[in-house]
Structure formats: C-alpha cells, structure tokens
TORLOTI-184997 format. One record per atom (N, C-alpha, C): residue in one letter; x, y, z. Coordinates in steps of 0.2 Angstrom, whole numbers, padded with zeros to 4 digits, always signed. Example, Ala and Ser with C-alpha at 12.3 -4.5 7.8 and 13.67 -1.06 7.14 Angstrom:
2
A+0066-0028+0039A+0062-0022+0039A+0066-0016+0039S+0064-0011+0035S+0068-0005+0036S+0064+0000+0039
***
This chain:
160
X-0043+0032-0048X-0038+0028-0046X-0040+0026-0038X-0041+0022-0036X-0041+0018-0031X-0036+0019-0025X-0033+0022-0019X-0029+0023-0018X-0027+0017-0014X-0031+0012-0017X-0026+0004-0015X-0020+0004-0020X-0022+0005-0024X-0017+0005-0031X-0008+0010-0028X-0010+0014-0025X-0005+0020-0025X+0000+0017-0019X+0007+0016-0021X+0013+0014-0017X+0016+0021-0014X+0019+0024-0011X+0024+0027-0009X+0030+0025-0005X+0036+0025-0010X+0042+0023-0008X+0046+0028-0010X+0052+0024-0005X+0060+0029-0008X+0061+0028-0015X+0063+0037-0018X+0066+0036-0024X+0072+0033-0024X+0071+0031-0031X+0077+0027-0035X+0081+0030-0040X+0087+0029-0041X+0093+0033-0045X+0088+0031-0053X+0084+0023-0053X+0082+0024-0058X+0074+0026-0061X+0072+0030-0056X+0068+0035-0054X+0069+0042-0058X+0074+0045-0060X+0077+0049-0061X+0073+0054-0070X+0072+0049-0075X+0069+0052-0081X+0062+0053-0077X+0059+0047-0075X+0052+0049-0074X+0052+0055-0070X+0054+0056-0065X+0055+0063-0060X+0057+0071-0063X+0062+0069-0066X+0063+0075-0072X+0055+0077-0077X+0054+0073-0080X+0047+0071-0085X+0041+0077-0081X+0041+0074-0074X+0035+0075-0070X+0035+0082-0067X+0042+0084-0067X+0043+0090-0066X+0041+0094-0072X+0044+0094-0077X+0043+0098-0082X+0034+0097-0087X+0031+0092-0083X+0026+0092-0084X+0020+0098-0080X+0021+0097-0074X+0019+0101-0068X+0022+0109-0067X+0029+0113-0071X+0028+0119-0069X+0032+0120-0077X+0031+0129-0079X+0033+0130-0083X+0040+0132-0085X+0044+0130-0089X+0051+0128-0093X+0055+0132-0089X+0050+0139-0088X+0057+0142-0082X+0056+0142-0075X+0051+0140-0072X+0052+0136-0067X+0054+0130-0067X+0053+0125-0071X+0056+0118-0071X+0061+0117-0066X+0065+0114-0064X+0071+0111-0064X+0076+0109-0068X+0079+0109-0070X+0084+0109-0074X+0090+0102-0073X+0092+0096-0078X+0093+0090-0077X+0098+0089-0070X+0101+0095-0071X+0108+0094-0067X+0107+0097-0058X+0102+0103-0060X+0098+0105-0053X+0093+0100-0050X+0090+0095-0053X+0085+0092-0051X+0091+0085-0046X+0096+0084-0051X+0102+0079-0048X+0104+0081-0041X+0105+0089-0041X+0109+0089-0035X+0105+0090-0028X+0098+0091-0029X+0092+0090-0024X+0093+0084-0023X+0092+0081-0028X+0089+0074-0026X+0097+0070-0021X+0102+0072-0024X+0109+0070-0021X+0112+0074-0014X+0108+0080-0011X+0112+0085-0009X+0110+0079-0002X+0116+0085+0005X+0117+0082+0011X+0109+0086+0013X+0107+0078+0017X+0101+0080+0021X+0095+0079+0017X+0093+0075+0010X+0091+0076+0005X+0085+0069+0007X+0079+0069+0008X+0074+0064+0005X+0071+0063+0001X+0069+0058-0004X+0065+0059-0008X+0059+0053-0009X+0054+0054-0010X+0049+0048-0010X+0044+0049-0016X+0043+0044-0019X+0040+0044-0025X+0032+0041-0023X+0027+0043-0028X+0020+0039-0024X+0021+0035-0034X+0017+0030-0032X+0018+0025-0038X+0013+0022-0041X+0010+0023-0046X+0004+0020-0048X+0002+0016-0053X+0004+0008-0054X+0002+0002-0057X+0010+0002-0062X+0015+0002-0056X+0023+0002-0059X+0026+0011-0062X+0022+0015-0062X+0024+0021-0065X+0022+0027-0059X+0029+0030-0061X+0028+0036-0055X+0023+0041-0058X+0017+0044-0051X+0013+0048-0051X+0016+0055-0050X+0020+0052-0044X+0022+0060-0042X+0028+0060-0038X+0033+0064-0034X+0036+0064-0029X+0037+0071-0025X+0041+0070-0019X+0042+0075-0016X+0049+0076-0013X+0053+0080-0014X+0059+0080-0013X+0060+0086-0006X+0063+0083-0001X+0062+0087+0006X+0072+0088+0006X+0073+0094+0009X+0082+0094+0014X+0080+0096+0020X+0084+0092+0024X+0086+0094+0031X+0090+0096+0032X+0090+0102+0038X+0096+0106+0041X+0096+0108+0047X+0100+0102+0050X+0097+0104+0059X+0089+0100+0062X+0085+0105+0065X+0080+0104+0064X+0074+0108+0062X+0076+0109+0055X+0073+0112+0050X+0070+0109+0043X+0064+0107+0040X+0066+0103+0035X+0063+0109+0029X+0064+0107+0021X+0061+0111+0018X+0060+0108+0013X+0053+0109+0008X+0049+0105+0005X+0052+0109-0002X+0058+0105-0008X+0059+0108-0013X+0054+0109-0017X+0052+0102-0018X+0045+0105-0023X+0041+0098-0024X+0034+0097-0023X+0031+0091-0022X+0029+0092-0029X+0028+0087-0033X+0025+0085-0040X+0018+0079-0041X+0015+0083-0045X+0011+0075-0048X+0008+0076-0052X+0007+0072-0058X+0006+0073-0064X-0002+0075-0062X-0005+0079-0068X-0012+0083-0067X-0019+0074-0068X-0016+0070-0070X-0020+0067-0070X-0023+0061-0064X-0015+0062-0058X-0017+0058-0054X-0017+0066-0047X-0018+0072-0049X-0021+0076-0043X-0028+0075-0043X-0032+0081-0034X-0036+0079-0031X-0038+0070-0031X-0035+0068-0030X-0034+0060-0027X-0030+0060-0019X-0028+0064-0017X-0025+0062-0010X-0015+0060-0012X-0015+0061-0018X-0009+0060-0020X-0004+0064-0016X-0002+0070-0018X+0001+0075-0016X+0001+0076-0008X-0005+0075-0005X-0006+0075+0002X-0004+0070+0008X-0005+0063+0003X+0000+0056+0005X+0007+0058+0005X+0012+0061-0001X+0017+0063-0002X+0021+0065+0003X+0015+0072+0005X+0017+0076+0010X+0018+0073+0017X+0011+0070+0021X+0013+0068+0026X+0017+0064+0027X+0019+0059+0022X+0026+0055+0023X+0033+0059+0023X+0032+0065+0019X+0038+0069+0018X+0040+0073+0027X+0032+0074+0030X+0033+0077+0036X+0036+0071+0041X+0033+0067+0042X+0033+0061+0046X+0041+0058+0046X+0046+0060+0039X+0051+0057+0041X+0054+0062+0043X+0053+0067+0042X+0058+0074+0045X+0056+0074+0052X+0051+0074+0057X+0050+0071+0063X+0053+0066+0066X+0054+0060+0062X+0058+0056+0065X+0066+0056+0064X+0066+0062+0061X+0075+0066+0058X+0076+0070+0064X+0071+0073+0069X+0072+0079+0073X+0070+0086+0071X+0068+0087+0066X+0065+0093+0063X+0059+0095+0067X+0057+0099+0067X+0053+0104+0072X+0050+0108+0068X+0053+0111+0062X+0047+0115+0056X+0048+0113+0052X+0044+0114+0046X+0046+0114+0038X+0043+0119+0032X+0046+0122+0031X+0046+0127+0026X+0047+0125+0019X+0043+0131+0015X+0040+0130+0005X+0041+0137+0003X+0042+0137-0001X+0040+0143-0006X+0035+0142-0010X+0029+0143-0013X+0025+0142-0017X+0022+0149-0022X+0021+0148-0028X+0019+0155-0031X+0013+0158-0028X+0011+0165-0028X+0006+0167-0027X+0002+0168-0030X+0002+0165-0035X-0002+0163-0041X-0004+0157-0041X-0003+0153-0039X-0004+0145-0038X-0010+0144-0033X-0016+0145-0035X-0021+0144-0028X-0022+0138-0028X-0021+0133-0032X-0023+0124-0030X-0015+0123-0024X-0010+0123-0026X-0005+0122-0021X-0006+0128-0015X-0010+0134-0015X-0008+0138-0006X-0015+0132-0005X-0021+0132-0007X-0025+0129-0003X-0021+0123-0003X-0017+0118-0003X-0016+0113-0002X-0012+0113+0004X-0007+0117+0004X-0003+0121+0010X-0007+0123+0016X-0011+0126+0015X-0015+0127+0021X-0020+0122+0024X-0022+0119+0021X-0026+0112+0021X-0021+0109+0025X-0016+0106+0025X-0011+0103+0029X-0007+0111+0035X-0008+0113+0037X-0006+0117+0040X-0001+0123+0039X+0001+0125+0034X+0006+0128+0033X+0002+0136+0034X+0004+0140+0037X+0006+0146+0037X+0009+0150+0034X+0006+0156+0030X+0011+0162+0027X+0015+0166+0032X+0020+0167+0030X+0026+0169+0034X+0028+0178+0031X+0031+0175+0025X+0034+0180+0021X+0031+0179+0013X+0031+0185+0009X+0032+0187+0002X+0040+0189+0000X+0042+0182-0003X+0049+0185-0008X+0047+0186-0016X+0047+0192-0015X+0046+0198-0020X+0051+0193-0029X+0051+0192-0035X+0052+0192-0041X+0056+0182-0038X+0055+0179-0034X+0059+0172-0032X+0059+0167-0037X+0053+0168-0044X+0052+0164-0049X+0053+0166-0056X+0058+0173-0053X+0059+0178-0061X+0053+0185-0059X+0057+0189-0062X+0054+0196-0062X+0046+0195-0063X+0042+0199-0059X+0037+0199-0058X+0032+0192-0054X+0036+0186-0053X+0032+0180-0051X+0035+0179-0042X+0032+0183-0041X+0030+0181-0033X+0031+0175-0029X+0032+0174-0022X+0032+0168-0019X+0031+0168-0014X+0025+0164-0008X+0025+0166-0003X+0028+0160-0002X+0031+0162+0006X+0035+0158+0012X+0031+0154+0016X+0031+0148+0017X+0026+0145+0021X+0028+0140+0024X+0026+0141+0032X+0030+0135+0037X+0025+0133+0040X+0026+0126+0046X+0023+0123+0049X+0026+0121+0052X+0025+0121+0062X+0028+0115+0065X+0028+0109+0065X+0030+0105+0066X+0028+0097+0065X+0033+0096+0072X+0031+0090+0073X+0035+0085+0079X+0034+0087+0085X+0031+0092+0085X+0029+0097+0092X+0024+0091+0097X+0024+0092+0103X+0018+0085+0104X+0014+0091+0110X+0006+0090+0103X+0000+0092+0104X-0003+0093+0111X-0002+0088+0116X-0004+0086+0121X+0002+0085+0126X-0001+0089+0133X+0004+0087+0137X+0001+0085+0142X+0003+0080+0146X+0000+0076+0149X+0002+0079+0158X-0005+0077+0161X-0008+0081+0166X-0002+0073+0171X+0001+0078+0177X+0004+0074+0183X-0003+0072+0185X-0002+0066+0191X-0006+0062+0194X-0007+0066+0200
***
C-alpha cells in the first residue's frame, strides 16, 4: 500500500463496528475490548481518537485520554495486513502531536511483555520502560509501563 493511499482522520460515531472488528482482530478475546468498554473510551472526558483509512475502509486507529498534562495511549490497532507500512507509527505521531497541542508533557502505555513487534515499536518512537504491572492482562500476562516526554522543546536557544 502506497502511503498516498492512507488518510488519518478523527473517528466517527460511524466508525464504531469497523473499530470494534479491528480490535478483536488485533488482540485475543480476553484482551479485546468489550462493545460497551470500547464505547466508553472512545466517549470518555479527555478522549481522542483517530482512525488511519485505506481506500474508504479503516486500517487502524488509536484511541489516546488526557489528564491534566498527561496523555495515555489506550490501545493503538491495525489490522495485520496493513502493519510494517508506517501505519501504526502515522497513528501514533498524530496521537502524540495532538496531546502537545492539549498541553500534555508525557504519554504513557501498557504493552504485554510478550509482545516484541509493539515494545520494538514503542522504543522506536521513544518510549521508555518505567514499570512491570505483574498479571495487568489476567493471571500470568504481564505488562510493561512505558512513557515518553513529548512537547518538551529539544533546543534552547542561546541569548545574543
């Protein structure tokens, strides 16, 4: 896929099956989301969500909350046959870039410890391990904590 082809926009209420589909494609029944759980992310205060779109059908999305200046990356999605494309990583920099312009200073994830395509992806874009929250995906599934500053500015410029 060409990444001319790929749109990222704000989710839409009629977004909602495809983004459910795409979750339960992406993690197993008992991690999935749950119809009602997935609603209240998407609806809760503080809540972004952005979908990446490809030739009218969603690829993927990423659903972020804010709190304060804090943002937190619920859970970023894309179907296996549009990853390693830049999909996920589009996602993400938009997801970071609007919580930047919300006043957010870090953003934090949970991801399995068993998941090495998501920590490499995580660390590729900057994230750091912070914490192990020990059984966070159910008895014995592991998750590590992982943050990043964001909106910090890199450069500080020299007086004359």
């Amino acid at each position: 896929m060409p990444l001319s082809e790929l749109i990222l926009r704000p989710y839409r209420p009629a977004d909602f099956e495809s983004v459910v589909a795409i979750d339960e494609a992406c993690f197993p029944k008992a991690i999935a989301y749950g119809r009602r759980e997935m609603k209240g992310y998407l609806q809760g205060e503080g809540a972004h969500s952005i979908v990446a779109e490809v030739s009218g059908a969603v690829a993927g999305f990423i659903i972020t909350e804010r709190s304060g200046d804090l943002a937190h990356v619920i859970t970023l999605d894309v179907l296996p046959q549009f990853r390693r494309q830049s999909v996920g990583s589009r996602l993400l920099q938009s997801a970071e870039q609007e919580a930047v312009s919300r006043g957010c200073t870090a953003i934090y994830l949970e991801t399995a410890t068993s998941n090495k395509a998501a920590i490499a992806l995580w660390v590729k874009h900057g994230y750091g391990r912070m914490d192990t929250v020990k059984n966070y995906y159910g008895y014995g599934q592991h998750a590590f904590e992982m943050l990043k500053r964001i909106g910090l500015k890199s450069q500080v410029k020299a007086l004359p």
